[in-house]
N, C-alpha and C positions, 0 to 999 in steps of 0.2 A: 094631701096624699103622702108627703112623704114619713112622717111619723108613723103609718102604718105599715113601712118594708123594715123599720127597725127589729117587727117578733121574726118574720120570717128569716131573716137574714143572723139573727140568732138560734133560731130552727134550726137552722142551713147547720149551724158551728157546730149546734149541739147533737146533731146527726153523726156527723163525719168525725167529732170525737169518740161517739161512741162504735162508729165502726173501726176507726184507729184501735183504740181498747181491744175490741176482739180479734182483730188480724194480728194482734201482738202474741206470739208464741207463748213469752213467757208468761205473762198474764193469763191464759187461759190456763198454760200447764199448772199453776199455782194456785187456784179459783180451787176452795174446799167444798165438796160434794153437798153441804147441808148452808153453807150461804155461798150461791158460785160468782154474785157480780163481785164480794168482797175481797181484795186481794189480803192475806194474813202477813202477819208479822209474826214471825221466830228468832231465835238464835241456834243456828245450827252447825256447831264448831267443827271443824276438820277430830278433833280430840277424841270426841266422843265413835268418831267412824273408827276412829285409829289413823286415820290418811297422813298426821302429821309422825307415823313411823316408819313408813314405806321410805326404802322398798323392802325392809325386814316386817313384809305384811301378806294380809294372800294372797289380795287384787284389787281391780278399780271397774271393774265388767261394768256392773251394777251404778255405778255414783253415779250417774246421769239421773237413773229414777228417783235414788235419793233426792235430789239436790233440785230437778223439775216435779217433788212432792208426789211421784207417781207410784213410791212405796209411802206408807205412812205409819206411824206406831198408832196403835187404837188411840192411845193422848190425842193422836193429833186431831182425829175426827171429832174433838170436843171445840167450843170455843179459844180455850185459854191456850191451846196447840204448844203444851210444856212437853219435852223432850222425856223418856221415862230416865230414872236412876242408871246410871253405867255401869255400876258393881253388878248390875242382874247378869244371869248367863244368859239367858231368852228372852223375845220381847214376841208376842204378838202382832202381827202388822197386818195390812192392805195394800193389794199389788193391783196397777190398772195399764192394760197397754190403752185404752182407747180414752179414760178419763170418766168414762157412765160405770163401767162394767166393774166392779171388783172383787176381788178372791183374797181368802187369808192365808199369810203367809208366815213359818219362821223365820225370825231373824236372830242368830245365835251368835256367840262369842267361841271362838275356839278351844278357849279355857278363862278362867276367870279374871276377873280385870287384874286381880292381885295377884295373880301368878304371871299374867301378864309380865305388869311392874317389877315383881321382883325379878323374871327371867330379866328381861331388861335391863336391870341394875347390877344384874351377875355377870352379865357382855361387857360391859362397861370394867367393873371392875377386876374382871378376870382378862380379858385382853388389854385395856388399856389403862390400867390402875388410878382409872378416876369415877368418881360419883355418875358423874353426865359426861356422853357422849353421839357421836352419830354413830347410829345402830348400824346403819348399812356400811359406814367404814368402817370400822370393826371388824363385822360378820367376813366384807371384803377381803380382809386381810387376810383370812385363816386357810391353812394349807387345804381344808377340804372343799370351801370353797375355788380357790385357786386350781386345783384338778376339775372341777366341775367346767371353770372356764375353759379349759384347755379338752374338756371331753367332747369328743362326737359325738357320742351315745352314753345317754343312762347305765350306767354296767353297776355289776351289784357293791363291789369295791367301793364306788361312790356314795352306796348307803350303807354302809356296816356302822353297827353301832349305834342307831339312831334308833330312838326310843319305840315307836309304833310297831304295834303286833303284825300290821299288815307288809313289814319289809323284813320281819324279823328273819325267814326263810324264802329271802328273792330268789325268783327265776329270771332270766333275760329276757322270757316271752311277759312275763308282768312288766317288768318295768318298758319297756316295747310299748309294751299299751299303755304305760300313765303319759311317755313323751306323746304318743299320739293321738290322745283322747284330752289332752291337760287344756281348759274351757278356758283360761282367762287369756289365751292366745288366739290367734287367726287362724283356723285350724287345717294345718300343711299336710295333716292325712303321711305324717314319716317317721320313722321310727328314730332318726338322726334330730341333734337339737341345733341343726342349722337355723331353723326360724327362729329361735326362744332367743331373746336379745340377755344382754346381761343380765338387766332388773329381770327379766320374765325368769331366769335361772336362779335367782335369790330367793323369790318369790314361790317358784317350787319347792325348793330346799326348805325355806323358812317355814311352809305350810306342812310340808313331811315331816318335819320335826317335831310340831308342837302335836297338829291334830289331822290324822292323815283322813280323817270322814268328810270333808270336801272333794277330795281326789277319787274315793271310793264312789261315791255320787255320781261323781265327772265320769269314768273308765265301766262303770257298771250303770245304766241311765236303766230307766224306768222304764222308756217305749221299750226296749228292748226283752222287757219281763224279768228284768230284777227285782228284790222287793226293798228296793230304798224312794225315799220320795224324789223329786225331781230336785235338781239345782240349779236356782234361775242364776246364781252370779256372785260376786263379792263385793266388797266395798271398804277398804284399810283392813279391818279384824271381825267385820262382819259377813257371816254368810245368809244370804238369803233360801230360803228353797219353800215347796209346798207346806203346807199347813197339818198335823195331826196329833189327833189328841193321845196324850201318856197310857199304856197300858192299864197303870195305877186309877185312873177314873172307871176303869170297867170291873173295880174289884167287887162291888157291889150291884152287878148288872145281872137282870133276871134271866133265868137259865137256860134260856135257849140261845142267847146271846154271848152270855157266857160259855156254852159248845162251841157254836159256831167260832169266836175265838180261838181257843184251845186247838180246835180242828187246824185253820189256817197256820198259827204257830206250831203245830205239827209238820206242817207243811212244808213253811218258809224253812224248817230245820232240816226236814228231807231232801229240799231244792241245793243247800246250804253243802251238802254233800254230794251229791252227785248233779252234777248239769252239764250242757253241751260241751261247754269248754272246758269240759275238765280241773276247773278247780276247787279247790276242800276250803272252805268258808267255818274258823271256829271261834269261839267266845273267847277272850280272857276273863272274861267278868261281866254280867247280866244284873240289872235290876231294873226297878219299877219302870224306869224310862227310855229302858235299852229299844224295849217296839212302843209303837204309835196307830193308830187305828185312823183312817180317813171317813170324811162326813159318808163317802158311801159302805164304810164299815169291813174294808178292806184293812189288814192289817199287813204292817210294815213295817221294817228294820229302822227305828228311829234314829238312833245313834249309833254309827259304826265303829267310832274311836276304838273300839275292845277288840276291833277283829282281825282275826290272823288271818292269812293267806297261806297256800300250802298248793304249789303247780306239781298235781298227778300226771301230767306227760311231761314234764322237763326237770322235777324235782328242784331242791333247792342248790344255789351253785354259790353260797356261802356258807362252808363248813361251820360248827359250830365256834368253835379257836376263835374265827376272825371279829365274830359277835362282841367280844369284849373291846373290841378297840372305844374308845371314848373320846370326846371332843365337846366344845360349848353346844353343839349339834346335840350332843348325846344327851344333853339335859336341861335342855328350856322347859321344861314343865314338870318332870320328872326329878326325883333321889338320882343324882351321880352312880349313888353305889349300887342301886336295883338288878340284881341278877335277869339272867338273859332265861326262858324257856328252853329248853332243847328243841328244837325244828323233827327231832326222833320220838320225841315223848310225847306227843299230840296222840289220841286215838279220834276214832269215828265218834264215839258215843260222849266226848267232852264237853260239847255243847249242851246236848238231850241230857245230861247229868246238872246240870250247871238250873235248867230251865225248870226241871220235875224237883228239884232243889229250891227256887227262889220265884218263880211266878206262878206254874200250874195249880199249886195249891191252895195260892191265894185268890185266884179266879174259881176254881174248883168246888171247893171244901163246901160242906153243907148245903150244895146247890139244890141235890136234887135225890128221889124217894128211895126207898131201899127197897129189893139188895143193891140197885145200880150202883147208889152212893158208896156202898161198901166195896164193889168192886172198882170202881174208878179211884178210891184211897186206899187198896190194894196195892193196883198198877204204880198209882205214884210213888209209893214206897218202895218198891222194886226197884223203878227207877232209877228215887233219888238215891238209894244204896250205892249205885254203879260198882255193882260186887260181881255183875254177871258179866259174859262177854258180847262183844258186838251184836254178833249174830240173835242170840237170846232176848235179848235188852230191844233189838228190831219188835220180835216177834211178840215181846209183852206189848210195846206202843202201837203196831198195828191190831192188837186189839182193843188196846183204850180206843183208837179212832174208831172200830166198830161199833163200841159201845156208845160214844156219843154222837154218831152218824144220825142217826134218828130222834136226838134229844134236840135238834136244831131246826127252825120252824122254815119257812118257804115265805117272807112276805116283803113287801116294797122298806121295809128295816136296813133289807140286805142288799140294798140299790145295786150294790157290786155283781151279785147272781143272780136279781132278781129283771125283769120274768123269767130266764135263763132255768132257775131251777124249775117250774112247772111240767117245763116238757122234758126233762134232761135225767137219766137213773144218775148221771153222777153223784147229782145232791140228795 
């Protein structure tokens, strides 16, 4: 008899390891969607997140899902699970809270890897006259950092001079909202930067410097009815946020799809101008990539990097004068020498000039029969002139929308309206 308890009794082991295995956290979190008992092997360096430059980075929200495989790069869902290239500015990813469920997600660089490096190596060399240094003592050191330490509050003094369109004409009620919307913190709901620890104050700084389109995400959110996509987090020099595809993919899209576009980008440009809170939303520069279109075909401000701010109830409370001041702040990404905008020389119709100049046409153009076609490359040329005034220039683009109001179809395409438009004169 006794030879016969030796299977059981290895039974017994080979159970209780396997139930060990799955009560294990990390093991599960780490188990790839397409073989889940296999745990994988990577190399996944701090380097490539950026983590080994913080706190001259944007945040660490995020590196949990990094690092428990619960973001993934499309590589990873292959076998060979290789890391994509670091020089890319964007990577396509997979984001899971539950480990079944998953969504695609952007994961961007703020700027490129090499502008990156070189900003880097100009801190170094420009503060501390050596090759290599530590980025955060440096940044530390510098008088406009050292005010920051000593501030209570965001004021506009703190950001003159810094390259982003979006601070270039602050109000106190803007910057108000970046201290108390700013996501890579615990959120204290106060307009004062008593919670924001050192690093989380460098961290800000560092991010408004290079690429203020993480901040804009964070202060203007999605649920809310803005048109940017959402931002799930950061992680060294990456941002994560939802997933959408480049304008540039719909240049070739059949015409009813192509309206329906055109319409919404009317839209977002109309919102852009006038909204609840009163602030003026305008382009420094627009291309292929500037909007993005979601799988339900909704279309959205992809990259905000270009956009200026302009507060209609409080105006801006840094004269133009003070804009020139400059500091290693003033140009981590940017020419040192690059003249400022005037915060007086923006009109309403800068954007809608910029847009009927560089995308409507290439979404547009030879869509659809005549005379329509002739009248809607009419309108665009009107436009793109920007010879006419505000008012006028209104009155030609609310007739383009009329025109292709009815060139845009009603079907489950448009998951965003749809069934919505059946019953609804809007659409």
């Amino acid at each position: 008899t006794e030879p016969r308890k030796h299977p059981r009794i290895a039974d017994l082991l080979m159970l209780l390891l396997v139930l060990a295995l799955s009560c294990n956290p990390s093991t599960a979190a780490t188990a790839s969607p397409s073989a889940p008992h296999i745990k994988p092997s990577y190399s996944f360096g701090r380097t490539f997140l950026g983590l080994d430059k913080c706190n001259a980075c944007i945040g660490t929200s995020i590196c949990k899902k990094f690092f428990k495989e619960e973001i993934r790069f499309d590589t990873w869902l292959s076998s060979r699970l290789k890391l994509p290239p670091s020089y890319l500015l964007s990577y396509s990813g997979n984001y899971t809270d539950d480990a079944k469920s998953w969504r695609l997600v952007d994961i961007t660089r703020l700027t490129s890897k090499y502008r990156h490096d070189r900003a880097d190596k100009r801190i170094c060399t420009s503060l501390l006259k050596t090759k290599t240094c530590s980025l955060e003592r440096a940044l530390r050191r510098t008088h406009r950092f050292q005010k920051w330490l000593r501030a209570k509050r965001l004021t506009p003094d703190l950001v003159q001079g810094l390259s982003s369109p979006m601070l270039r004409c602050p109000s106190q009620r803007l910057l108000d909202r970046i201290v108390r919307r700013y996501a890579e913190v615990p959120d204290a709901g106060s307009i004062y930067m008593d919670h924001l620890t050192d690093r989380d104050k460098l961290r800000l700084l560092y991010t408004l410097s290079v690429n203020s389109h993480p901040i804009l995400l964070q202060i203007f959110p999605d649920v809310e009815g803005w048109p940017f996509p959402r931002y799930l987090g950061s992680c060294g020099r990456l941002v994560v946020s939802a997933s959408t595809r480049p304008l540039r993919d719909f240049y070739s899209a059949v015409p009813e799809v192509a309206a329906d576009l055109a319409l919404q980008l009317l839209a977002v440009l109309r919102s852009m101008g006038t909204n609840d809170l009163n602030y003026f939303f305008y382009f420094t520069h627009v291309d292929a990539g500037t909007f993005g279109v979601f799988s339900n075909g909704h279309l959205f401000i992809r990259d905000a990097s270009t956009l200026g701010i302009i507060d209609k109830e409080e105006g801006s409370q840094l004269i133009d004068g003070q804009q020139e001041y400059k500091d290693i702040f003033s140009c981590l990404t940017v020419d040192c020498q690059s003249a400022f905008v005037s915060c007086n020389s923006i009109r309403e119709k800068h954007s809608l000039v910029m847009v009927c100049q560089e995308l409507l046409p290439k979404l547009l153009k030879g869509k659809f029969l005549q005379p329509v076609q002739e009248k809607i490359d009419s309108f665009l040329q009107h436009c793109a002139d920007g010879l006419a005034d505000d008012q006028s220039l209104n009155e030609a683009v609310a007739k383009l929308a009329e025109l292709l109001k009815p060139l845009r179809s009603c079907d489950s395409r448009f998951a965003y309206r749809y069934p919505d438009c059946k019953y609804s004169d809007k659409y």
